[in-house]
N, C-alpha and C positions, 0 to 999 in steps of 0.2 A: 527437443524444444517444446511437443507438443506438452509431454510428460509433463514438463516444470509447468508451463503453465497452467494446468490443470488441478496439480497440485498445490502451487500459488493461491487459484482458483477455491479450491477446497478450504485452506486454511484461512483463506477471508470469511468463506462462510460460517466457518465454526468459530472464528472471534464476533462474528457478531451475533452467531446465535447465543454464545456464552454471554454475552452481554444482553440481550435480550430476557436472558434467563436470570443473570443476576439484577437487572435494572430496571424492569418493566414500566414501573412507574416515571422515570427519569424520559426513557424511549419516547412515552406517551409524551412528556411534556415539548420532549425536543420537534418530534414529529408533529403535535399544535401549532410551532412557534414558526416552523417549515412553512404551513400547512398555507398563513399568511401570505407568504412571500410572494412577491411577482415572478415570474420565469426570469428576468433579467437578472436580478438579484440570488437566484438560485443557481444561475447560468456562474456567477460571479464564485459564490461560495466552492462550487464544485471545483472550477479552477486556480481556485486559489490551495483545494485540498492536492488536488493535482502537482501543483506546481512543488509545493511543501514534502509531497510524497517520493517524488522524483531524485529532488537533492539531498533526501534522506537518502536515496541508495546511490545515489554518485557518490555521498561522503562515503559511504559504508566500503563501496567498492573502492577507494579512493587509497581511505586510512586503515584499512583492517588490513592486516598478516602484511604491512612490509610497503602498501600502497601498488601491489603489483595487479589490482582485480582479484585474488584470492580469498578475498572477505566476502566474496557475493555466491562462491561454490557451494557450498554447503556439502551436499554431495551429489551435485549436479555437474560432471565438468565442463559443460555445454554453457553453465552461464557464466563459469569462469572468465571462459576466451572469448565471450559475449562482451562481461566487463570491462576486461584487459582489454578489448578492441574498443572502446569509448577512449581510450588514453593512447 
């Protein structure tokens, strides 16, 4: 378990580094627009990415290979039966 999430872990960093690296200007703007914000407002937005993130992988787990949890293995079988125990 620790494995996957480290690896999880990893591949967030290198989408945002990739993005970082293709968008730098955009980064800067978004990061400005942030920069504004009250912590209430920032408390909100995160939660909301939260939330959005989650039910992406319930579906995934949900509807991928058959609806059994197999859509979320990759070649982990540890998140498999992770998944398949949500349902």
């Amino acid at each position: 378990m620790v494995l996957e999430l480290l690896t999880f872990l990893g591949l967030a960093l290198l989408l945002e580094g990739v993005i970082m690296v293709l968008f730098p200007a955009g980064i800067r703007r978004v990061l400005d627009h942030f920069a504004v914000l009250t912590p209430p407002q920032l408390r909100l937005i995160g939660l909301g990415f939260a939330v959005v993130a989650a039910l992406k992988l319930v579906i995934l787990a949900r509807v991928a290979n058959g609806g059994d949890g197999a859509g979320m293995s990759f070649t982990f079988p540890m998140t498999r039966r992770f998944a398949a125990g949500l349902f």
